[in-house]
DRENDO-1510 file (C-alpha; in Angstrom, 1 decimal, always signed):
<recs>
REC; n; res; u; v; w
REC; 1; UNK; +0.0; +0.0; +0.0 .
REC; 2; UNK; +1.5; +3.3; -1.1 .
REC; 3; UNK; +1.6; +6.1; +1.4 .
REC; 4; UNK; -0.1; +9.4; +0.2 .
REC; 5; UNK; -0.4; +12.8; +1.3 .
REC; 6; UNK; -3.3; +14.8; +3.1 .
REC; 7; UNK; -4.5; +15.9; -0.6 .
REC; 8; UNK; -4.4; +12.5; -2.3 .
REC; 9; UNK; -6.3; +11.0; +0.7 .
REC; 10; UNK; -9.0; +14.1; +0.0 .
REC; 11; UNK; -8.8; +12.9; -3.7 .
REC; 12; UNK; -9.0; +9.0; -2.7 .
REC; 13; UNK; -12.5; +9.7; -0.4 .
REC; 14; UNK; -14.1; +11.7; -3.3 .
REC; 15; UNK; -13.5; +9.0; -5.7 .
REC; 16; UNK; -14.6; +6.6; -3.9 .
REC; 17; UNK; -17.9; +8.0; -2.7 .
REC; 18; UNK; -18.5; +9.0; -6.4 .
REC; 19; UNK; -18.0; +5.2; -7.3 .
REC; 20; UNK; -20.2; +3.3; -4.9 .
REC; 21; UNK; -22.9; +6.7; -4.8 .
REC; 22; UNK; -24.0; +7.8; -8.1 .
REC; 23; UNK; -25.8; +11.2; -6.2 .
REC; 24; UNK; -22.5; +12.0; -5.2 .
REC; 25; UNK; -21.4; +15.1; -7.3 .
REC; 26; UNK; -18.4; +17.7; -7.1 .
REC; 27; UNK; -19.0; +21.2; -7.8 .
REC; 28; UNK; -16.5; +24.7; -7.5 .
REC; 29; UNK; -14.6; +27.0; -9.5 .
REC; 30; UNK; -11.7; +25.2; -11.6 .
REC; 31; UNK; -12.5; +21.7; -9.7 .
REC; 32; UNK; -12.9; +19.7; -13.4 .
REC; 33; UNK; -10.8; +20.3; -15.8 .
REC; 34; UNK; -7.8; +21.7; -13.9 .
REC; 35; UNK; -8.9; +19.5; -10.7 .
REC; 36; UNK; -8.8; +21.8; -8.6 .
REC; 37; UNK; -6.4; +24.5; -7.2 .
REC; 38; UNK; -5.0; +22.5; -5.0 .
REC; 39; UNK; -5.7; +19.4; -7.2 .
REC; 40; UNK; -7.7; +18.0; -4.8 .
REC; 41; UNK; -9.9; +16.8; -8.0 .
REC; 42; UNK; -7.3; +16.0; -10.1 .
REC; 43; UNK; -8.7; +13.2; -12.7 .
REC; 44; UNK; -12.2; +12.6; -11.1 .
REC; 45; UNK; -13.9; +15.0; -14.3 .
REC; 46; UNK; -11.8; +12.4; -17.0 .
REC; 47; UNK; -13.3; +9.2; -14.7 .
REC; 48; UNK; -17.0; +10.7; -13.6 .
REC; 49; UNK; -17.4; +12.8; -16.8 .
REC; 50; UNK; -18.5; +16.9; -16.8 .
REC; 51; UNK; -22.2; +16.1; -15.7 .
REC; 52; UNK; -20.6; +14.7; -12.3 .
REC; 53; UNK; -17.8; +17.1; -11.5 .
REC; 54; UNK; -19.1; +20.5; -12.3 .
REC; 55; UNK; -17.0; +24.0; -13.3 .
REC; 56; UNK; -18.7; +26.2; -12.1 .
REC; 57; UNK; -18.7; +30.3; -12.2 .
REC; 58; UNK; -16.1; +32.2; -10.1 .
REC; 59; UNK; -19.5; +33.4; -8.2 .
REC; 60; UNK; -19.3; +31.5; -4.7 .
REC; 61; UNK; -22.9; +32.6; -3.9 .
REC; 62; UNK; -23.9; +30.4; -6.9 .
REC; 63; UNK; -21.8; +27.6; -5.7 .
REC; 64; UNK; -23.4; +27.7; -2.3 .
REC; 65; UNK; -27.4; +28.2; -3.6 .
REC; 66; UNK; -26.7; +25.6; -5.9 .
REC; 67; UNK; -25.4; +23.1; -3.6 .
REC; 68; UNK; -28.3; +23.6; -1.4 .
REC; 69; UNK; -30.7; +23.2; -3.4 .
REC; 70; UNK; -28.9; +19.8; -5.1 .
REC; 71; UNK; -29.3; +19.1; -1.6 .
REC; 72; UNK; -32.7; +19.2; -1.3 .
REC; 73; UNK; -33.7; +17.0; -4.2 .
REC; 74; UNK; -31.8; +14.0; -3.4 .
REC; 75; UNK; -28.1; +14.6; -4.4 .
REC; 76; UNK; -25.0; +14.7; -2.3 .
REC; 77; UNK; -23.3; +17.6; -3.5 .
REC; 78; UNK; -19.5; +17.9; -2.1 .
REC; 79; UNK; -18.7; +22.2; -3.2 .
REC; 80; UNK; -15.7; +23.7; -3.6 .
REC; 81; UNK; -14.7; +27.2; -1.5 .
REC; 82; UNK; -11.2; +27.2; -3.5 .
REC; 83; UNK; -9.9; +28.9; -0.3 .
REC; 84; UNK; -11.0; +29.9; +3.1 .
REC; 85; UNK; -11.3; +33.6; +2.4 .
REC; 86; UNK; -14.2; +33.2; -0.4 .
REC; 87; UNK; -16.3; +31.4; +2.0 .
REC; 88; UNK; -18.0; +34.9; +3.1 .
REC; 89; UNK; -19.9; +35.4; -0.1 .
REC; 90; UNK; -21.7; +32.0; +1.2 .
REC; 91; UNK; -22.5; +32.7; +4.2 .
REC; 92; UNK; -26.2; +33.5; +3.6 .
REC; 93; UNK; -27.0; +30.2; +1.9 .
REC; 94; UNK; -24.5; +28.2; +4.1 .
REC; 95; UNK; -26.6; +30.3; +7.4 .
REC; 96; UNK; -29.9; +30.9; +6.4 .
REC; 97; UNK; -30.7; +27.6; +4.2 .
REC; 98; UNK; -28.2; +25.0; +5.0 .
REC; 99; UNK; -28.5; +24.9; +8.5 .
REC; 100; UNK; -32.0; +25.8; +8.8 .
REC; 101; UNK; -33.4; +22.8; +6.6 .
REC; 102; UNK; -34.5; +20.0; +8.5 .
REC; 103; UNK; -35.7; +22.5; +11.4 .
REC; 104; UNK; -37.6; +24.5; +8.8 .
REC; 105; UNK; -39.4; +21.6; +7.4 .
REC; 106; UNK; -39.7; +19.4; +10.6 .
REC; 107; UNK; -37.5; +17.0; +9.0 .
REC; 108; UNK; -39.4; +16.5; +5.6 .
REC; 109; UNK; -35.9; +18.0; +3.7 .
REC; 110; UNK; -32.3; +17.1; +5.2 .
REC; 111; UNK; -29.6; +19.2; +3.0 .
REC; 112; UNK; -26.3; +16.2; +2.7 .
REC; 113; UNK; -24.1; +18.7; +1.7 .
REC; 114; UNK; -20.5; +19.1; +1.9 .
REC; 115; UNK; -18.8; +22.3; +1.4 .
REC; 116; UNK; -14.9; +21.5; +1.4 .
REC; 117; UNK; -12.9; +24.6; +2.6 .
REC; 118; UNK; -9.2; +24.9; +1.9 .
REC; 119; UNK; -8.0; +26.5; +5.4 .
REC; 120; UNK; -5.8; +28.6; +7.3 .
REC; 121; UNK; -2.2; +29.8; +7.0 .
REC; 122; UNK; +0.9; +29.0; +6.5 .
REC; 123; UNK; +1.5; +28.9; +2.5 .
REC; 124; UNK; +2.8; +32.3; +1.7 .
REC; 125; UNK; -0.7; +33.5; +0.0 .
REC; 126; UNK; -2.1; +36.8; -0.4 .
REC; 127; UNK; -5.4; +38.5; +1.0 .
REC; 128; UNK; -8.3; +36.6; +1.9 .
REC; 129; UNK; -6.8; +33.4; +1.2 .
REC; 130; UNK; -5.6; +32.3; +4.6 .
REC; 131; UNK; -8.2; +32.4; +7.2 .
REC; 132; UNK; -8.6; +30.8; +10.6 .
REC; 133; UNK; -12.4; +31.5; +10.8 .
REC; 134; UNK; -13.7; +27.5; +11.9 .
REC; 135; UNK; -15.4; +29.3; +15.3 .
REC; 136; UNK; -17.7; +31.7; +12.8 .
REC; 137; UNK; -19.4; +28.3; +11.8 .
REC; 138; UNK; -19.1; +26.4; +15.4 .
REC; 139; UNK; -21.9; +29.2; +16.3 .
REC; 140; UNK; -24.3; +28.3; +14.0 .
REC; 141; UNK; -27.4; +25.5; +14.7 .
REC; 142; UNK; -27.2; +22.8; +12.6 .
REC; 143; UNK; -23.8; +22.5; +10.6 .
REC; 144; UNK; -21.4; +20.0; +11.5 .
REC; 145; UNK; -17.8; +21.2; +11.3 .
REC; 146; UNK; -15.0; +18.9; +10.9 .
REC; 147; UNK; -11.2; +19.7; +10.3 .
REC; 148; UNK; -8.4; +16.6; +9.7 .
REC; 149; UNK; -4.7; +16.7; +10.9 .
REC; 150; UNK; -4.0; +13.7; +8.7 .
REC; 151; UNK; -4.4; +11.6; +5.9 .
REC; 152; UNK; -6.1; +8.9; +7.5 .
REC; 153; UNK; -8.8; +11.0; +9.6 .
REC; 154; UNK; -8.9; +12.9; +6.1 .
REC; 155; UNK; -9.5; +10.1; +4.3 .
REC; 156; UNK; -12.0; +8.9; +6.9 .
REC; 157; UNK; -13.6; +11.8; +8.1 .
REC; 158; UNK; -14.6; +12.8; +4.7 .
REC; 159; UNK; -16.2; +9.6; +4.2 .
REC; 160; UNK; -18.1; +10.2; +7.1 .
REC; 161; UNK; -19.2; +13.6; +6.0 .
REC; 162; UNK; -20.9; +13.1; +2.7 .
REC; 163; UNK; -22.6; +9.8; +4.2 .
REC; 164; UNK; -24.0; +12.5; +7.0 .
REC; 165; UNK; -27.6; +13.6; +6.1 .
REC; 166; UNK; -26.7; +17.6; +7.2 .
REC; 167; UNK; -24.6; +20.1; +6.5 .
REC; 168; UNK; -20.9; +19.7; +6.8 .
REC; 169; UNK; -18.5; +22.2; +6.7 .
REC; 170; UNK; -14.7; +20.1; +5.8 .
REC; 171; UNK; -12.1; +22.3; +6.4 .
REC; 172; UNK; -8.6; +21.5; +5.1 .
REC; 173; UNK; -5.5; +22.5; +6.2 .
REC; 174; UNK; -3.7; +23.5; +3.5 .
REC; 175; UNK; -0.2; +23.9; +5.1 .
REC; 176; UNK; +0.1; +20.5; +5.9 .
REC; 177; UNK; -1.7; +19.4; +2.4 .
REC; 178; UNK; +1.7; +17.6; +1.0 .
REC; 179; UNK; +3.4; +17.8; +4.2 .
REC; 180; UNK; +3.8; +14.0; +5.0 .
REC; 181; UNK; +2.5; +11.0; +4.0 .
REC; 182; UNK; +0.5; +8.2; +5.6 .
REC; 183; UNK; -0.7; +4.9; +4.4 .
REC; 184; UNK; -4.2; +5.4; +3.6 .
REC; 185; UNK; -6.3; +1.8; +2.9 .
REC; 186; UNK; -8.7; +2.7; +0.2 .
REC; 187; UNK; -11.3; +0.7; +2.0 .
REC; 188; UNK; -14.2; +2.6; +2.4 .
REC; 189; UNK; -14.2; +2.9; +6.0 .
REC; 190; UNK; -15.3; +6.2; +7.5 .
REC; 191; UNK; -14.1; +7.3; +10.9 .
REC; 192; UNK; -17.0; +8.5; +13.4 .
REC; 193; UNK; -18.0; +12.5; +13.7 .
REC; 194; UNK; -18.4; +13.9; +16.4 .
REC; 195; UNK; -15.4; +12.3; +18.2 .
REC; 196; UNK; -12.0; +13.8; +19.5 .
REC; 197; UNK; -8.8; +11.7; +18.5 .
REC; 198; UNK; -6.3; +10.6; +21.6 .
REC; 199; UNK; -3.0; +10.5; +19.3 .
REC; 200; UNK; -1.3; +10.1; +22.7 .
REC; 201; UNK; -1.5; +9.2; +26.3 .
REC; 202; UNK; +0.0; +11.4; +29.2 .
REC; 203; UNK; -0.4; +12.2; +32.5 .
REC; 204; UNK; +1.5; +15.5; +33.4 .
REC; 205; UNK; -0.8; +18.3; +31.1 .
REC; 206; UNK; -3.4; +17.6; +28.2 .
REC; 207; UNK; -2.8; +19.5; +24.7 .
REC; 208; UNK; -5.6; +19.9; +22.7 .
REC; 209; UNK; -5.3; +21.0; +19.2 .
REC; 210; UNK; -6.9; +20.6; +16.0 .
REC; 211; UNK; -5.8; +21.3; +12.0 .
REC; 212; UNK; -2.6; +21.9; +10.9 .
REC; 213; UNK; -1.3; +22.7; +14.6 .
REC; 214; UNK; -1.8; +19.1; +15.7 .
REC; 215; UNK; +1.9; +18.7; +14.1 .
REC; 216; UNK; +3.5; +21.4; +16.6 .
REC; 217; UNK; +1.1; +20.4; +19.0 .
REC; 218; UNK; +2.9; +16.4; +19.2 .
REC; 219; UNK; +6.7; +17.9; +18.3 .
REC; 220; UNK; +6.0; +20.0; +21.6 .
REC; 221; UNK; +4.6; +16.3; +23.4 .
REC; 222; UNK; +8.3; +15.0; +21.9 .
REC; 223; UNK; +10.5; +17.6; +23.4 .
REC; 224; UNK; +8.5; +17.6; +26.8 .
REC; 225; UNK; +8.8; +13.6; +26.8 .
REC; 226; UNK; +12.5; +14.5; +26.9 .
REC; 227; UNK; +12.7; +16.7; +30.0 .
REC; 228; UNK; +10.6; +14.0; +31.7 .
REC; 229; UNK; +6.8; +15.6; +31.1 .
REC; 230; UNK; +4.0; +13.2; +29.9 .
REC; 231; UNK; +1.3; +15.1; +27.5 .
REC; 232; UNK; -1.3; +13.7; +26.7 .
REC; 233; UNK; -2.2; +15.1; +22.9 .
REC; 234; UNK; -5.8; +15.3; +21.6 .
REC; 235; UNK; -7.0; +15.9; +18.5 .
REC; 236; UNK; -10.9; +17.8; +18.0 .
REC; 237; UNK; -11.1; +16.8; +15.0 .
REC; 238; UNK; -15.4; +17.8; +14.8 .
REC; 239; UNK; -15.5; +20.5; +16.2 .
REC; 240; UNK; -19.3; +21.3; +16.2 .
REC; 241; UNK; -20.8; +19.1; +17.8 .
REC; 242; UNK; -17.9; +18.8; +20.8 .
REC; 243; UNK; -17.0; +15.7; +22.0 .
REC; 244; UNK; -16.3; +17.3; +25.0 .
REC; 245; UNK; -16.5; +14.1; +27.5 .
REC; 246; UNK; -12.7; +13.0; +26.1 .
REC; 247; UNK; -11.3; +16.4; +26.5 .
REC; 248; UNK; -12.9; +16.4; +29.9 .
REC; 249; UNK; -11.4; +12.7; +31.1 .
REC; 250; UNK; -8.0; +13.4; +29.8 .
REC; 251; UNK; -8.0; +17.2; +31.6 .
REC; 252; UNK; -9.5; +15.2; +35.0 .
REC; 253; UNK; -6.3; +13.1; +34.7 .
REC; 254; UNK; -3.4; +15.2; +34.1 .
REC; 255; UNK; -4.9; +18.5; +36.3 .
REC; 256; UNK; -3.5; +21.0; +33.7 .
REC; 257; UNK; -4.7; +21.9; +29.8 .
REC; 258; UNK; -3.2; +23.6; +27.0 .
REC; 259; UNK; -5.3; +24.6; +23.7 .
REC; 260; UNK; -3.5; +25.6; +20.9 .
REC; 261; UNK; -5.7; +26.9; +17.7 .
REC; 262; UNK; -4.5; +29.1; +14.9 .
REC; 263; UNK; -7.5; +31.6; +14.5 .
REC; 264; UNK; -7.5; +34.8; +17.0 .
REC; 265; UNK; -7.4; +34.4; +20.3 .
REC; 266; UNK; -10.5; +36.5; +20.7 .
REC; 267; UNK; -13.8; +34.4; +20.6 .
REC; 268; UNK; -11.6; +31.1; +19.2 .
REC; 269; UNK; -13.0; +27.8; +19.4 .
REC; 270; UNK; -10.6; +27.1; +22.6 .
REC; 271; UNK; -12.3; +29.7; +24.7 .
REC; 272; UNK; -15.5; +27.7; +24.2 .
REC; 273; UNK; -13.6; +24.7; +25.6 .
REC; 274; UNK; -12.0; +26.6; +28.5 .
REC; 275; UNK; -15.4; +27.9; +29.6 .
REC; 276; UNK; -16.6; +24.3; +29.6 .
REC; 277; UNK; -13.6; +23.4; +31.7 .
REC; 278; UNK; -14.3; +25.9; +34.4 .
REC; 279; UNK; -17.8; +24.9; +34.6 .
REC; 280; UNK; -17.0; +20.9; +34.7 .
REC; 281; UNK; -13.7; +20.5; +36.1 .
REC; 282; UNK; -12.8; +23.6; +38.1 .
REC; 283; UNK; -11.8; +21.2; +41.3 .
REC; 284; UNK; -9.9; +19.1; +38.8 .
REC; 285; UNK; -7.8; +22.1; +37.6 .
REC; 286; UNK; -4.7; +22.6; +39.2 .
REC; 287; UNK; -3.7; +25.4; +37.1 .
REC; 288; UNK; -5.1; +27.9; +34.8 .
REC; 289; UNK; -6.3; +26.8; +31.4 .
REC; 290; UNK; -3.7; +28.0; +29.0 .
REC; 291; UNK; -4.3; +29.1; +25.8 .
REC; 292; UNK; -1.5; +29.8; +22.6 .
REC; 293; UNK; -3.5; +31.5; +19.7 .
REC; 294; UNK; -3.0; +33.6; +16.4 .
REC; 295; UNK; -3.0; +37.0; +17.7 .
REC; 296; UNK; -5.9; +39.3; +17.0 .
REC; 297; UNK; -5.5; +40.6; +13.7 .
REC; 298; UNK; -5.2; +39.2; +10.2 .
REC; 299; UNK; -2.8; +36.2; +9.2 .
REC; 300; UNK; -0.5; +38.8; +7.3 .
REC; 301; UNK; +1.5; +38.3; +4.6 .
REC; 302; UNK; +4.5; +35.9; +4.1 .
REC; 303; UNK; +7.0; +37.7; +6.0 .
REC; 304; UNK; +5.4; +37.6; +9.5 .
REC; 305; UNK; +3.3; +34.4; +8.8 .
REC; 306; UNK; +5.2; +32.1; +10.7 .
REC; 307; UNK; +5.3; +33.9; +13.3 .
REC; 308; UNK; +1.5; +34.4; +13.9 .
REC; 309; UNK; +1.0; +31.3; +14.0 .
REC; 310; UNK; +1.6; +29.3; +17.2 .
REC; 311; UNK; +4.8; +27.7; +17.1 .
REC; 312; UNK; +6.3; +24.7; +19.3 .
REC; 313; UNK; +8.3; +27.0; +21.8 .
REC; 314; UNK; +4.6; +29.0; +22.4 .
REC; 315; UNK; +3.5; +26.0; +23.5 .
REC; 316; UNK; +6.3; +24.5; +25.2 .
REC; 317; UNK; +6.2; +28.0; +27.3 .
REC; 318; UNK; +2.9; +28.3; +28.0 .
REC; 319; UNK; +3.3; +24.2; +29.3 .
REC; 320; UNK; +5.8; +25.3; +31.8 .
REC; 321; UNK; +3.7; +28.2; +32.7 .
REC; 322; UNK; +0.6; +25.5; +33.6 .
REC; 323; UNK; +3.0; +23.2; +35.2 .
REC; 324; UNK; +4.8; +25.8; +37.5 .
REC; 325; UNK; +1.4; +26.5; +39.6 .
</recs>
C-alpha cells in the first residue's frame, strides 16, 4: 500500500464516494478540468465525466445556492470554497438555508451537503486566502464542522461527512496538504463525527489542538517527553458538535490543559472549551487553562506568517507556565 499525502487521501475519499454513490457530485470553481487548485480533483472529471464534476462560475454565492438546493432534491453535493477567504460570499446560503433545513421543514428535507474549505495559513498566500475562521461556523445551529490533521482521519472523516444527512463544513489545512505522508487503505471505512482523536496518552498536562497545529502540537509532546513531562495530545477533529467528554477525562487526569488553535485568540473555538472546563472541572484544575492562539489581527502576509502562528516553543512555554502553579 502506497503512502499518500493529506490531498491524495481528499482525492481517494471523493472518488470513492463517487464510485459506490451515483448522487455523489463535485462542484466549485476550476474543480474539473484543472482538478482543482490544489488538485484535490485531479482526474475525477476524465473518470465521472462533466455532468458529475461540475466547473462552475467564479461566483461563490452560486456555488453555495446551488449546492443547497442539489441538496434538497436528493443529491450529495460535495462544493468547492477554493480557499477559506471566499467562503463569506456564502454565508447567507451556508446560514440561512443550509442549516435551517431540517428545522424548517420538521424533517421533511435534510440538506447532505458538503462544502470543502481549503484553510488557514501557513503557505505564503495573499489577501483573503488564509483564514482561521472555523469558530464563525461552530456558532451556527445545525452544521457539523470537521477539520483533519491527517491523511487517515482525512480520508476517513470525509467519508463520514458526505454519508451524514446535514450540512458539513470540511475544512482543510492547506499547510500541511503535502506535508507527510500516511498509508491510507482505500477501504471505504469512515471514521466516526463527532469524536476527538487521543494521538497520545500522558499524564502531566493535556494538549488539545486541531488542524494543521496538531503537528507542533505532538513535536511539543516530543521535546516535553525529553525533559521528563507526559502530555497527553488530543486531537478535536469535529469540532461542532464537541466531543467534549474526552477532552474532559483526559484534563481530569493530568490537572493542567493547554489549547492551541490558529485563529485569534479573541472568541476562538478554545475559549468555548476553557469555559466548559471551568464549569466541569474547576476542582480538577490545578492550574489555569492556558491558551496559545493567532493574535488578534489578520494572518498577514508571508513575512510575519510564521510567526502568527503558534509555534512549538509557544506552546512549550505556556506548558511550563501550567506546570509551575
Amino acid at each position: 500500500m502506497a503512502a499518500i499525502t493529506l490531498i491524495e487521501a481528499i482525492t481517494q475519499a471523493l472518488a470513492y464516494e463517487m464510485k459506490h454513490d451515483e448522487n455523489v457530485i463535485v462542484l466549485g470553481e476550476d474543480v474539473g478540468v484543472n482538478g482543482g487548485v490544489f488538485r484535490a480533483t485531479a482526474g475525477l472529471q476524465q473518470i465521472f465525466g462533466d455532468q458529475r464534476v461540475l466547473d462552475t462560475p467564479l461566483d461563490e454565492t452560486t456555488i453555495a445556492g446551488l449546492t443547497v438546493g442539489l441538496a434538497t432534491q436528493g443529491m450529495k453535493p460535495v462544493a468547492e470554497a477554493q480557499f477559506d477567504g471566499f467562503m463569506y460570499p456564502m454565508v447567507d446560503h451556508i446560514v440561512c438555508h443550509a442549516a435551517r433545513m431540517r428545522y424548517r421543514t420538521r424533517g421533511r428535507l435534510t440538506c447532505p451537503m458538503v462544502l470543502r474549505v481549503p484553510w488557514g495559513g501557513g503557505i505564503r498566500a495573499p489577501e483573503h486566502h488564509s483564514e482561521a475562521n472555523e469558530s464563525i461556523f461552530t456558532n451556527v445551529p445545525g452544521l457539523r464542522v470537521v477539520m483533519p490533521s491527517s491523511p487517515q482521519r482525512a480520508y476517513g472523516l470525509l467519508l463520514a461527512a458526505i454519508r451524514d444527512p446535514d450540512p458539513v463544513i470540511f475544512f482543510e489545512p492547506k499547510r500541511i496538504y503535502r506535508q507527510y505522508k500516511e498509508e491510507v487503505p482505500d477501504d471505504g471505512e469512515a471514521l466516526p463525527l463527532d469524536v476527538c482523536f487521543v494521538l497520545r496518552d500522558g499524564s502531566d498536562v493535556t494538549l488539545v489542538s486541531w488542524g494543521s497545529q496538531i503537528k507542533e502540537t505532538l513535536e511539543t509532546a516530543d521535546a516535553l517527553e525529553k525533559e521528563g513531562i507526559s502530555a497527553e495530545v488530543i486531537d478535536v477533529a469535529c469540532l461542532k458538535p464537541l466531543d467534549f467528554d474526552t477532552i474532559l477525562e483526559s484534563v481530569k487526569k493530568t490537572g493542567r490543559c493547554v489549547i492551541v488553535h490558529e485563529a485569534a485568540k479573541t472568541a476562538g473555538f478554545g475559549a468555548e472549551i476553557a469555559a466548559r472546563l471551568a464549569e466541569e472541572a474547576l476542582y480538577d484544575l490545578q492550574a489555569p487553562v492556558e491558551r496559545v492562539t493567532g493574535y488578534d489581527t489578520h494572518i498577514p502576509l508571508f513575512r510575519l506568517e510564521m510567526k502568527y502562528l503558534p509555534s512549538v516553543e509557544k506552546i512549550m512555554a505556556a506548558v511550563k507556565r501550567a506546570l509551575s502553579v
